[in-house]
OpenMM code with the backbone's topology and positions (N, CA, C; nanometers):
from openmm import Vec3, app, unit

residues = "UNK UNK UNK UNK UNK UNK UNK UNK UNK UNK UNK UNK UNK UNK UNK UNK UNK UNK UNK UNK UNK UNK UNK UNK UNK UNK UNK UNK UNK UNK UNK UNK UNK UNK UNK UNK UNK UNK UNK UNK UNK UNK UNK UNK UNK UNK UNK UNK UNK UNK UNK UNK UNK UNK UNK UNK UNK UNK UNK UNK UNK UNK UNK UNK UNK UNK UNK UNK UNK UNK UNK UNK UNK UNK UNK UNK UNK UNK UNK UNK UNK UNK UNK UNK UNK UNK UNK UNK UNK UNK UNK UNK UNK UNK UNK UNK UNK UNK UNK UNK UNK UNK UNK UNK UNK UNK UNK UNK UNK UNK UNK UNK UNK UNK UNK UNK UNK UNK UNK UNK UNK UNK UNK UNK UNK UNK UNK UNK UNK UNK UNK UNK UNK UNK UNK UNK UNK UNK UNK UNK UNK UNK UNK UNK UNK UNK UNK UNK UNK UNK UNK UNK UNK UNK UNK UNK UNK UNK UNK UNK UNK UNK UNK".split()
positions = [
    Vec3(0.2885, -1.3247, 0.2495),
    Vec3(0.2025, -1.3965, 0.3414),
    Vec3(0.0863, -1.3032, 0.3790),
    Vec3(-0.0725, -1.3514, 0.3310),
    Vec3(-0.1621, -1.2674, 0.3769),
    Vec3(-0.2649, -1.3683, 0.4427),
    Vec3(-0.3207, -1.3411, 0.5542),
    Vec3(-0.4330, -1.3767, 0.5966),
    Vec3(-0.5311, -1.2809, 0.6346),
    Vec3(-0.6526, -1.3388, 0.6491),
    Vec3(-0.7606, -1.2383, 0.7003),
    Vec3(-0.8926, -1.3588, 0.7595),
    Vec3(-0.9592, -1.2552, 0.8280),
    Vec3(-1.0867, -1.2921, 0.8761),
    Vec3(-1.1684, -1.1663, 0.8661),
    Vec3(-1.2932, -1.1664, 0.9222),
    Vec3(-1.4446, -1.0872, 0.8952),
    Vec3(-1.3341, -0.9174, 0.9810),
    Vec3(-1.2858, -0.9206, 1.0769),
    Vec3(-1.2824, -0.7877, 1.1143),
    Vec3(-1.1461, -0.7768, 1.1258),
    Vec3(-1.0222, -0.8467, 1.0502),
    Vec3(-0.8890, -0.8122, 1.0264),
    Vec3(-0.7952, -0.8575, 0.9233),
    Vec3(-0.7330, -0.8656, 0.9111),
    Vec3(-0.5791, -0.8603, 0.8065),
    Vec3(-0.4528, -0.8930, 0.8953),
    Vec3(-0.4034, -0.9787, 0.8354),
    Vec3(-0.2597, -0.9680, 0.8836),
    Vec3(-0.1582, -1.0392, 0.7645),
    Vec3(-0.0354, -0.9399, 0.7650),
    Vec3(0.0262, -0.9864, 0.6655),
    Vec3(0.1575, -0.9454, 0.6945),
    Vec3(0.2897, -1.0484, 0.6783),
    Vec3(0.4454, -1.0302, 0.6964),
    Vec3(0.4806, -0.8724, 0.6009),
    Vec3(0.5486, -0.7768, 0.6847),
    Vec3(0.5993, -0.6551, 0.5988),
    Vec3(0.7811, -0.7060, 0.5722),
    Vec3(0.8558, -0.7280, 0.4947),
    Vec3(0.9748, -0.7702, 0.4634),
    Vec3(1.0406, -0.6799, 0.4599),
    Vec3(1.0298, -0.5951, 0.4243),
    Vec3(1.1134, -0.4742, 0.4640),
    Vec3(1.0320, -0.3287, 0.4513),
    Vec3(1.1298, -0.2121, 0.4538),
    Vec3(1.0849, -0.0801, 0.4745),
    Vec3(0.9666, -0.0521, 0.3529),
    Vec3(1.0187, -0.1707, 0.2289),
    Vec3(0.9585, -0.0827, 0.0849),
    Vec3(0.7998, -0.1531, 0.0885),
    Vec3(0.8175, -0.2777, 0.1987),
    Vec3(0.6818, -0.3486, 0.1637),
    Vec3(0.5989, -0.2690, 0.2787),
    Vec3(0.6564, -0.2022, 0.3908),
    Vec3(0.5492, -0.1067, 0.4692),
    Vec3(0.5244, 0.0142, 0.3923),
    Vec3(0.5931, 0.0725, 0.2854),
    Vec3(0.5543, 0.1858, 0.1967),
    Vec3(0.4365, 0.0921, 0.1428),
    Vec3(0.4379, 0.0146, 0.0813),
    Vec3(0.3491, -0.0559, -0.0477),
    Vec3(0.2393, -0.0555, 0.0491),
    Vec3(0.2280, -0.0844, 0.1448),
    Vec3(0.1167, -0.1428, 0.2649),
    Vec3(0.0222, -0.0027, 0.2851),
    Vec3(0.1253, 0.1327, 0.3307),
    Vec3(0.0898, 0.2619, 0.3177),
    Vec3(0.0048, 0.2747, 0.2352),
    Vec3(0.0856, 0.2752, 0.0709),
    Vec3(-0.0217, 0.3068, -0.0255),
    Vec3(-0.1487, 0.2429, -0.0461),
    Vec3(-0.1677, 0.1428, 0.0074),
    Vec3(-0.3193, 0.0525, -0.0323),
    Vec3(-0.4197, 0.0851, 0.0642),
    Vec3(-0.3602, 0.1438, 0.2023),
    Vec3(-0.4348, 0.1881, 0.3595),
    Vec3(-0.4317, 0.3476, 0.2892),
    Vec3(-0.3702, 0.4189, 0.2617),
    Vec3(-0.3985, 0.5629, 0.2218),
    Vec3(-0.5214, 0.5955, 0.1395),
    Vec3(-0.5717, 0.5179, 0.0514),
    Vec3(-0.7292, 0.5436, 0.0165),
    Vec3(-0.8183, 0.5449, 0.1066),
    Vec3(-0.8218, 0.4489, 0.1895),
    Vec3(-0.9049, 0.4241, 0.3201),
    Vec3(-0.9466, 0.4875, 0.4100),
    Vec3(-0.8725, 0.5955, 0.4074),
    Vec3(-0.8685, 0.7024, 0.5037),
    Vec3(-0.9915, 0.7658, 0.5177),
    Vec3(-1.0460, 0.7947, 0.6084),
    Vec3(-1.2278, 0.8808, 0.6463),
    Vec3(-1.1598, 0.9751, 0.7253),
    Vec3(-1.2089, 1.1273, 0.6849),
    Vec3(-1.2220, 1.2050, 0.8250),
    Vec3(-1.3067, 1.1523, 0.9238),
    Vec3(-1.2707, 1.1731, 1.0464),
    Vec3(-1.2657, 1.1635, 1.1689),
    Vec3(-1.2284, 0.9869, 1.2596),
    Vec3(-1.1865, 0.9113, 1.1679),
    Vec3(-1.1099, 0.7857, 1.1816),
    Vec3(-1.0013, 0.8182, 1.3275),
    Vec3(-1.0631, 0.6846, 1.3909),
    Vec3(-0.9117, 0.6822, 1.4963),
    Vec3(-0.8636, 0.5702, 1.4788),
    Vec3(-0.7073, 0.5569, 1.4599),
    Vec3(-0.6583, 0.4332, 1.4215),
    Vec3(-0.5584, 0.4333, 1.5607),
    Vec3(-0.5504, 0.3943, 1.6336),
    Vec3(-0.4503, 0.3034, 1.7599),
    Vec3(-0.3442, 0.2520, 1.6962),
    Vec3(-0.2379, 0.2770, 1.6863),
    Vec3(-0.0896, 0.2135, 1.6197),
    Vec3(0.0118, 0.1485, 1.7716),
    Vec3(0.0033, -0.0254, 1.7451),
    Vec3(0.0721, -0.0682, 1.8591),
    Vec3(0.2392, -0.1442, 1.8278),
    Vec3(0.2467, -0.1587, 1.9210),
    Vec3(0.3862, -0.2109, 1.8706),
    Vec3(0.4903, -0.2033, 1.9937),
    Vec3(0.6346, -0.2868, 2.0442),
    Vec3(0.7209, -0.2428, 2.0783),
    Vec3(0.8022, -0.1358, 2.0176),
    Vec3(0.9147, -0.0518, 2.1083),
    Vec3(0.9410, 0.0716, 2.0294),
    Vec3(1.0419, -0.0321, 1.9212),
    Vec3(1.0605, 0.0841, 1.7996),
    Vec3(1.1198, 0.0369, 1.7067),
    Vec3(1.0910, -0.0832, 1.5940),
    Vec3(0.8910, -0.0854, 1.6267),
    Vec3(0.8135, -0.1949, 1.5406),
    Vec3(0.7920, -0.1171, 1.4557),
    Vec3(0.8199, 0.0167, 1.4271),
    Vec3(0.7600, 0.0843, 1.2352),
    Vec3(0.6350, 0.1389, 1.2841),
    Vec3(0.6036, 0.1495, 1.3803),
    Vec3(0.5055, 0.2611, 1.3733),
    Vec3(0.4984, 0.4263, 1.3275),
    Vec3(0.5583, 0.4702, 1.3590),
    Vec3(0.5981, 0.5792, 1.2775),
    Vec3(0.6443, 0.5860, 1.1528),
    Vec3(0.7422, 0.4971, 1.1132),
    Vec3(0.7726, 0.4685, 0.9491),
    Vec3(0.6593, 0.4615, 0.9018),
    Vec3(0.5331, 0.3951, 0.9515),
    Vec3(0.4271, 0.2924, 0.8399),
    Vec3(0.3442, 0.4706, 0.9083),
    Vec3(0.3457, 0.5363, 0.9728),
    Vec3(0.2512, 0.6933, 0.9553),
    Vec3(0.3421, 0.8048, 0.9151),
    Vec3(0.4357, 0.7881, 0.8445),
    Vec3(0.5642, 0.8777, 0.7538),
    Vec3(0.4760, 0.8214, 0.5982),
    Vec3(0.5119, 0.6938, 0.5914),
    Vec3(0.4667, 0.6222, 0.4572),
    Vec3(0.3353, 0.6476, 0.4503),
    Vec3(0.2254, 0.6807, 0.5238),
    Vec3(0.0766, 0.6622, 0.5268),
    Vec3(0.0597, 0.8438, 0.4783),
    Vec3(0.1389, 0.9053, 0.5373),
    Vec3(0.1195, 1.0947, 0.5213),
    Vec3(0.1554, 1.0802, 0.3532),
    Vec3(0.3198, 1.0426, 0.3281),
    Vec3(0.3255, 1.0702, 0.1899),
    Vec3(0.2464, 0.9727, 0.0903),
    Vec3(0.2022, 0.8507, 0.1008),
    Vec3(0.1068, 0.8354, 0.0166),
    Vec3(-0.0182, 0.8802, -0.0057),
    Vec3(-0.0533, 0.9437, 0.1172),
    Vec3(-0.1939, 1.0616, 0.1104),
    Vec3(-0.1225, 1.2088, 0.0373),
    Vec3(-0.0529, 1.1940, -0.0013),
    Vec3(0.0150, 1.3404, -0.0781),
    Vec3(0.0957, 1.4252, -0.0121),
    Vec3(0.1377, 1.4211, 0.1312),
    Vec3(0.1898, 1.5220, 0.2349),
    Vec3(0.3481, 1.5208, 0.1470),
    Vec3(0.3667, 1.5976, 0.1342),
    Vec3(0.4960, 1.6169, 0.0518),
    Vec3(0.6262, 1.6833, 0.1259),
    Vec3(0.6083, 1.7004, 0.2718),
    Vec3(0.6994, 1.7443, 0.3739),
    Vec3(0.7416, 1.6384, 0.4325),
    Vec3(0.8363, 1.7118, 0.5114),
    Vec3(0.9045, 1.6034, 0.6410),
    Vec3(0.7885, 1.5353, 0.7577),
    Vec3(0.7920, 1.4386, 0.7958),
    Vec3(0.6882, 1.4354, 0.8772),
    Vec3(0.7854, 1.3792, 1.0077),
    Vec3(0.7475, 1.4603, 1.1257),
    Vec3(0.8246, 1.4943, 1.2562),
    Vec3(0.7749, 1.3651, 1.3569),
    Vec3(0.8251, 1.3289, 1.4168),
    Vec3(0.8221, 1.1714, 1.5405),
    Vec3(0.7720, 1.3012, 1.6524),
    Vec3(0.6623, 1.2345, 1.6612),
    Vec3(0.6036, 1.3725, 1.7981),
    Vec3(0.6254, 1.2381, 1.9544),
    Vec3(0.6942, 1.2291, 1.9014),
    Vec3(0.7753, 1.1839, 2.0537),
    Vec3(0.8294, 1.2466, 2.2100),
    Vec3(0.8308, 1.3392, 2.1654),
    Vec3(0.8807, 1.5102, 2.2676),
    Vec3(0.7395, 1.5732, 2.2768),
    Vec3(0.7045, 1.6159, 2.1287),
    Vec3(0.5646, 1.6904, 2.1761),
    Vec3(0.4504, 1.6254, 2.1804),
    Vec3(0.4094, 1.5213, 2.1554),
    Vec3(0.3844, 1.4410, 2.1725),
    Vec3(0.2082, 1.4611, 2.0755),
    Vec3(0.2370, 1.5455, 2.0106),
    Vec3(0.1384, 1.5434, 1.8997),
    Vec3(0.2095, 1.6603, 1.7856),
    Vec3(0.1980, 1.6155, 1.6898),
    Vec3(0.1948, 1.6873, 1.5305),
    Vec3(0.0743, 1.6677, 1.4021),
    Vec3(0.0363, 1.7659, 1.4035),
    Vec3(-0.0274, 1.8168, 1.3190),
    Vec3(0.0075, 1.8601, 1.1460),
    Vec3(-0.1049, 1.8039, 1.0212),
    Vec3(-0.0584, 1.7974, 0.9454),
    Vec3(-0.1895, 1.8514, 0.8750),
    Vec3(-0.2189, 1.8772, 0.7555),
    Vec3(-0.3356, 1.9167, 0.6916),
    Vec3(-0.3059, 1.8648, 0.5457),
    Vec3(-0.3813, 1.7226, 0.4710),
    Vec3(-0.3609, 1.6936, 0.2841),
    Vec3(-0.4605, 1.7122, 0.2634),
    Vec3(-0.4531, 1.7951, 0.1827),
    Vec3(-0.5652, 1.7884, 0.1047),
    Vec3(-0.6945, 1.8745, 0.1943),
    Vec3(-0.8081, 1.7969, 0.1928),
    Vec3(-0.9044, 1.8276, 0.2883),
    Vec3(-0.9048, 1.7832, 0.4463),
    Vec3(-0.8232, 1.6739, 0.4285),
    Vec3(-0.7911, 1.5823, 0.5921),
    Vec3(-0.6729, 1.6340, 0.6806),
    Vec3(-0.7448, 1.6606, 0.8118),
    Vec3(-0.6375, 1.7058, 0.9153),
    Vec3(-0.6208, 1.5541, 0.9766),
    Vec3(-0.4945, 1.6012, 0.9696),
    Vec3(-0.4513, 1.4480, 1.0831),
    Vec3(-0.3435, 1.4863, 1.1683),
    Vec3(-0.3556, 1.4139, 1.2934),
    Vec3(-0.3012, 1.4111, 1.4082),
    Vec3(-0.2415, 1.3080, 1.4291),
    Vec3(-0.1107, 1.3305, 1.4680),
    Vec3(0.0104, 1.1859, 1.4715),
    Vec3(0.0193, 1.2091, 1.6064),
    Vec3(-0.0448, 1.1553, 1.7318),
    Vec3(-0.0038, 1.1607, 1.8201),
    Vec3(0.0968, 1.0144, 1.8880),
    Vec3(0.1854, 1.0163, 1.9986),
    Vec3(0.2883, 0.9365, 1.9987),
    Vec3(0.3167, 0.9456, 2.2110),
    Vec3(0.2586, 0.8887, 2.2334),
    Vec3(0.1791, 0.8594, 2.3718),
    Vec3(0.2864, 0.8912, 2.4710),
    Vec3(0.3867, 0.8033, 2.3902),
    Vec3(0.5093, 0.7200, 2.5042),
    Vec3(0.5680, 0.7836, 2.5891),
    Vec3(0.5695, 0.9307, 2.6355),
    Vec3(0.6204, 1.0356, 2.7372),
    Vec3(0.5312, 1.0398, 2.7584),
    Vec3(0.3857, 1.0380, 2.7894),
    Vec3(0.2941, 1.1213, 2.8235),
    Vec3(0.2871, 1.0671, 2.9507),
    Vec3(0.2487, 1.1526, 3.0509),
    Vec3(0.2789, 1.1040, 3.2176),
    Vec3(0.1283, 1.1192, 3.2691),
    Vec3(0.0282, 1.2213, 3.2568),
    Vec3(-0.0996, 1.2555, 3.3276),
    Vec3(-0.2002, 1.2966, 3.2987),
    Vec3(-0.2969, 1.3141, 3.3136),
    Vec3(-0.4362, 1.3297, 3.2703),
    Vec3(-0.4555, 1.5286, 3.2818),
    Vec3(-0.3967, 1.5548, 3.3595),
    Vec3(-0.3655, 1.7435, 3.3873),
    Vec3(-0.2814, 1.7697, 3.2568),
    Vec3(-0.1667, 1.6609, 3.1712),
    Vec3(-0.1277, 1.7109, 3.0590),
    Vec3(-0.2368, 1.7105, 2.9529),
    Vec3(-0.2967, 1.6176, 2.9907),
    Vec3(-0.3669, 1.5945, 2.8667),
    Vec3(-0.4538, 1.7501, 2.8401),
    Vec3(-0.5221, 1.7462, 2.9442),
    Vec3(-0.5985, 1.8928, 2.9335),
    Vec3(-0.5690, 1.9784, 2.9391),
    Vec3(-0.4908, 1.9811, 2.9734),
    Vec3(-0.3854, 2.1784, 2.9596),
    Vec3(-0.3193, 2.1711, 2.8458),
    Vec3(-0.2877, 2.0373, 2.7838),
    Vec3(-0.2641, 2.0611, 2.5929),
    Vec3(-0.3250, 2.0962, 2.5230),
    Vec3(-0.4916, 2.0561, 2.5721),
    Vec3(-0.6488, 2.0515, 2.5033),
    Vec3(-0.6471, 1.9370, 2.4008),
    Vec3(-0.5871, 1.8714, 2.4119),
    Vec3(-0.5742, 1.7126, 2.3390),
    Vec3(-0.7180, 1.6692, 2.2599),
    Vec3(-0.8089, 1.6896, 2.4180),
    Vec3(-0.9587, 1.6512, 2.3854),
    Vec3(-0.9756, 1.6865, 2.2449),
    Vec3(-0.9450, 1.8138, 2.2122),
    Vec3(-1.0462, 1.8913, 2.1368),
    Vec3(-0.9997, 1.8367, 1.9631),
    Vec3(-0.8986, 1.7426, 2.0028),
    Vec3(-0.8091, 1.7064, 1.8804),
    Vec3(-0.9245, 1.6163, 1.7824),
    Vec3(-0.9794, 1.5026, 1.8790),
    Vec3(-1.0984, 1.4275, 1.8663),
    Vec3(-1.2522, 1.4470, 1.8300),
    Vec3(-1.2408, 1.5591, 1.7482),
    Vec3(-1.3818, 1.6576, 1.7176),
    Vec3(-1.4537, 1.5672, 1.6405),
    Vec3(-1.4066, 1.4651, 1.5692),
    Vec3(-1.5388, 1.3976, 1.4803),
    Vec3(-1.4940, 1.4149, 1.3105),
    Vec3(-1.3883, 1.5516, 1.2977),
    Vec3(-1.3598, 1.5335, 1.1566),
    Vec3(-1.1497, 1.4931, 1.1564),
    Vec3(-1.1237, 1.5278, 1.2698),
    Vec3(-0.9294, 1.5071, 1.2193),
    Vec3(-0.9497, 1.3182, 1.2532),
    Vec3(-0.8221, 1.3232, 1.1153),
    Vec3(-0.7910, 1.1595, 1.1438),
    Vec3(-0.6751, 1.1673, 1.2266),
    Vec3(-0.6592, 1.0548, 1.3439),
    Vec3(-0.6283, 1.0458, 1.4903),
    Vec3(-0.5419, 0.9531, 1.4463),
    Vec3(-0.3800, 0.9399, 1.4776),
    Vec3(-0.3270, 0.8394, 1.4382),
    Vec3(-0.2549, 0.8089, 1.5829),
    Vec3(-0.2632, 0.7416, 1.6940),
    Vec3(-0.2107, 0.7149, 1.7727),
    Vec3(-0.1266, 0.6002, 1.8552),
    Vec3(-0.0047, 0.6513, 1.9079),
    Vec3(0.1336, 0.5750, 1.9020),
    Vec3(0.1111, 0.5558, 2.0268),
    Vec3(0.0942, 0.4422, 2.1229),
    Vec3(0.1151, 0.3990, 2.2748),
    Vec3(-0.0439, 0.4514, 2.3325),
    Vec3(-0.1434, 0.4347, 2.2331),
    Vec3(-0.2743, 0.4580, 2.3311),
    Vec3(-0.2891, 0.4169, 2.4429),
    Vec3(-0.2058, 0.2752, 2.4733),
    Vec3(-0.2816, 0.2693, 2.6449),
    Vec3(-0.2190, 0.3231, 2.7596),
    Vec3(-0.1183, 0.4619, 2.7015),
    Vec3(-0.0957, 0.5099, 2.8215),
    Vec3(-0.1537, 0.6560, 2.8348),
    Vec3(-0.3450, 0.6592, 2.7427),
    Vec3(-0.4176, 0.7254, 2.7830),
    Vec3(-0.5571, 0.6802, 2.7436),
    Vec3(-0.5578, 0.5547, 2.8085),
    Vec3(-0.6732, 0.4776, 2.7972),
    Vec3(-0.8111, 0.5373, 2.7804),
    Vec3(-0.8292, 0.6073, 2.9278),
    Vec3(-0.9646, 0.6548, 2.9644),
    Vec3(-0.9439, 0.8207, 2.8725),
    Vec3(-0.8796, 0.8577, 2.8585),
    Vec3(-0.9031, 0.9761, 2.7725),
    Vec3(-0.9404, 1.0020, 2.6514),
    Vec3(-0.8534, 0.8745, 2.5424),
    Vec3(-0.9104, 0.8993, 2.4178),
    Vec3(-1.0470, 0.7903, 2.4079),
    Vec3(-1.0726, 0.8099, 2.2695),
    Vec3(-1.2109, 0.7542, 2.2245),
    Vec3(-1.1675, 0.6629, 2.1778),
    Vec3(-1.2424, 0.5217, 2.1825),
    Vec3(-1.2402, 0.3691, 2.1151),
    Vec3(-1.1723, 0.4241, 1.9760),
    Vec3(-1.1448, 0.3251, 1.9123),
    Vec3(-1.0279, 0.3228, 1.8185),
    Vec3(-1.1345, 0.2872, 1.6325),
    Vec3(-1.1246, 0.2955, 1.5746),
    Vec3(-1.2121, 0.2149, 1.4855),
    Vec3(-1.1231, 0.1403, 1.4360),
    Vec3(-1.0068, 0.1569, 1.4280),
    Vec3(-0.8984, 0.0331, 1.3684),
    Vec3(-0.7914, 0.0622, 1.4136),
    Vec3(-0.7388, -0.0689, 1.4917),
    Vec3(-0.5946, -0.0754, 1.5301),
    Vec3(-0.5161, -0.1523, 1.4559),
    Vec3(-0.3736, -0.0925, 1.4413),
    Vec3(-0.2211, -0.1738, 1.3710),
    Vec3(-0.1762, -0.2108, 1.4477),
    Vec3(-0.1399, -0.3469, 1.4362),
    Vec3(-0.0356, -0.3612, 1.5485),
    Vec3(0.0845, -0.4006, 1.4607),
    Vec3(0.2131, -0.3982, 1.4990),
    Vec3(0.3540, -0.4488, 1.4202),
    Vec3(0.4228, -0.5315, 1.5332),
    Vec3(0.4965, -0.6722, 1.4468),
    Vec3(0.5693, -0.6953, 1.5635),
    Vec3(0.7010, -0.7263, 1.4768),
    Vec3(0.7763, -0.7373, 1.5589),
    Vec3(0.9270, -0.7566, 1.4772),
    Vec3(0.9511, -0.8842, 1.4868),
    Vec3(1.0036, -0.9444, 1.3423),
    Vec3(0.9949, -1.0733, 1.3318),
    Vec3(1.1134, -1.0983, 1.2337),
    Vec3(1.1631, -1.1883, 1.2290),
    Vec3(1.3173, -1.2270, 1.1725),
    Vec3(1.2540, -1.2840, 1.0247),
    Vec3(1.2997, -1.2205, 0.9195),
    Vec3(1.2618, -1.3141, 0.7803),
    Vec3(1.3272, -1.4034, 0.7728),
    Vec3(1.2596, -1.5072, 0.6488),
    Vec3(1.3268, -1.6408, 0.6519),
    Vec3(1.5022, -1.6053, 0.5601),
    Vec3(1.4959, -1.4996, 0.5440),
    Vec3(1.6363, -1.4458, 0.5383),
    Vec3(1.7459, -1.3722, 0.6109),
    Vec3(1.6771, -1.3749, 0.7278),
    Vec3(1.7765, -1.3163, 0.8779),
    Vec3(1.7399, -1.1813, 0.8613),
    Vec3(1.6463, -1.1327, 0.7319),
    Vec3(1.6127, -0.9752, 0.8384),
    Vec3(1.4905, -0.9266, 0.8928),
    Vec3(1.5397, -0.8324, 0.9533),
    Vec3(1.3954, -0.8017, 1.0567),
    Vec3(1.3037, -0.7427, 0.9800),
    Vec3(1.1721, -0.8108, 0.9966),
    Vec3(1.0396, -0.8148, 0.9128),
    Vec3(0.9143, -0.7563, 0.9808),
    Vec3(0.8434, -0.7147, 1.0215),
    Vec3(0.7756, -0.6886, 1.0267),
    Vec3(0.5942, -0.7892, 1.0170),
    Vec3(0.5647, -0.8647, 1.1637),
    Vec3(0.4184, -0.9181, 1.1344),
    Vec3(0.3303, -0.7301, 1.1666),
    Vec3(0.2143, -0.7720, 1.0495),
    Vec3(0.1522, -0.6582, 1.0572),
    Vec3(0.0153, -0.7101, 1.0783),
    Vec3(-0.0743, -0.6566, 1.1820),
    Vec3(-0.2378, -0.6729, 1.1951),
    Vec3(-0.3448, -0.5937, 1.1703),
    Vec3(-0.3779, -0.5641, 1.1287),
    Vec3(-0.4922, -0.4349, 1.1332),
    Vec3(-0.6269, -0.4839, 1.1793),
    Vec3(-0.6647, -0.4703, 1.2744),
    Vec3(-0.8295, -0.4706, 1.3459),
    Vec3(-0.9390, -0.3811, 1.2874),
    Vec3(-1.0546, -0.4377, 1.2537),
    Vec3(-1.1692, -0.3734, 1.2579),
    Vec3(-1.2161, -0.3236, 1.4128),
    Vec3(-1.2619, -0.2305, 1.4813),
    Vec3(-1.3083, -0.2256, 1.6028),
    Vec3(-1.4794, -0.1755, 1.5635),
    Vec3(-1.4586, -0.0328, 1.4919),
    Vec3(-1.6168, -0.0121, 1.4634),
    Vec3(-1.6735, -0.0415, 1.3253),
    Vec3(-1.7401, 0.0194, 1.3006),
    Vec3(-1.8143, 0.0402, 1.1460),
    Vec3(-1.7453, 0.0665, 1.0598),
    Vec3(-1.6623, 0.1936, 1.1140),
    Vec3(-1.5845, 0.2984, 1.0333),
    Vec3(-1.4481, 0.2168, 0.9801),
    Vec3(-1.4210, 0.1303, 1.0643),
    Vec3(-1.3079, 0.0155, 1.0508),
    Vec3(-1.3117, -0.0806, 1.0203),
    Vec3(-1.4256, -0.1484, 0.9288),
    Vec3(-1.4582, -0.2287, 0.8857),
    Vec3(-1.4968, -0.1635, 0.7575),
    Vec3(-1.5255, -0.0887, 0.7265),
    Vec3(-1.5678, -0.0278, 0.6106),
    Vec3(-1.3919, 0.0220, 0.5472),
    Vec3(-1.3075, 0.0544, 0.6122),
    Vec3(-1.1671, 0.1121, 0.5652),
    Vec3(-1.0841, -0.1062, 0.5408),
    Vec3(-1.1403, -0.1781, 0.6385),
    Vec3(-1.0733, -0.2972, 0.6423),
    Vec3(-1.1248, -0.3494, 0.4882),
    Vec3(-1.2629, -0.3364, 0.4907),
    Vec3(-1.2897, -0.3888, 0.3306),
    Vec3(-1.2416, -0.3249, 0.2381),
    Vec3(-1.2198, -0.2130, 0.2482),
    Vec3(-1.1471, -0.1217, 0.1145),
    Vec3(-1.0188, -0.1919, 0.0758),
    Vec3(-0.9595, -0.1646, 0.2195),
    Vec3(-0.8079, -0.2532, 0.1625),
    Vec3(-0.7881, -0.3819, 0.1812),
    Vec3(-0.8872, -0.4608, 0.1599),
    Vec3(-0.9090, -0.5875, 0.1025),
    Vec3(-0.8921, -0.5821, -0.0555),
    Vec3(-0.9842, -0.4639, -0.1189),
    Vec3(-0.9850, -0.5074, -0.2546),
    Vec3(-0.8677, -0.4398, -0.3107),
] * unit.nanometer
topology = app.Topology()
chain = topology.addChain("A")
for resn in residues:
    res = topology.addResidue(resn, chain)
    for name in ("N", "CA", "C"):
        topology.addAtom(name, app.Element.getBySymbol(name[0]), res)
């Protein structure tokens, strides 16, 4: 099941192997300094679908749920990316005594888990995922998937993985 319009995508993920497949077609897409917003209730595959998104960009390690630290750091290739993962984060004094800011320089790609519980801190998003959990017409849990255009930069990655 795929639909789309001018600034999104949405399409049923059926299981774990069709959010890998989904990975690989969004892993070309990728721009340094991209911020992508990843939404979801806990346990919608957000982290699976940025596990699947690292190793189809080539990351050939474990990739860690920065759930505790609430950011991990990775380097493929030429692209730094940042898996940050919101959902503990309590205050605006953490944010800056982590130096979080400085994460957002214009070249690391920003992959972030529970943005709105640091709204005013980070920067507009150029494309958000959202996942929701959804029962297949075979009783298992599926995955609706959305991806938003927000800027330029996300509309230009939305047309890529169109074709």
């Amino acid at each position: 099941m795929y639909s789309h319009n001018d600034t999104q995508i949405s399409l049923l993920l059926a299981d774990e192997i069709a959010t890998v497949t989904f990975a690989a077609h969004l892993a070309p897409t990728i721009k340094a300094g991209i911020v992508i917003y990843l939404r979801g209730d806990l346990g919608a595959g957000k982290t699976t679908l940025v596990r699947a998104l690292m190793h189809a960009m080539g990351h050939t390690g474990r990739v860690n749920s920065p759930t505790y630290s609430l950011l991990e750091s990775y380097q493929i290739g030429k692209l730094h990316l940042r898996h940050f993962d919101l959902y503990r984060f309590n205050d605006a004094s953490e944010w800056e005594a982590a130096g979080f800011r400085d994460e957002f320089n214009g070249e690391n790609v920003c992959l972030i888990e529970w943005p709105e519980r640091a709204q005013h801190l980070i920067p507009m998003a150029d494309m958000e995922i959202t996942l929701e959990i959804s029962i297949t017409a075979t009783g298992c849990n599926g995955r609706n998937l959305t991806v938003r255009a927000i800027s330029q930069t996300g509309l230009e990655c939305l047309n890529l993985l169109r074709n």
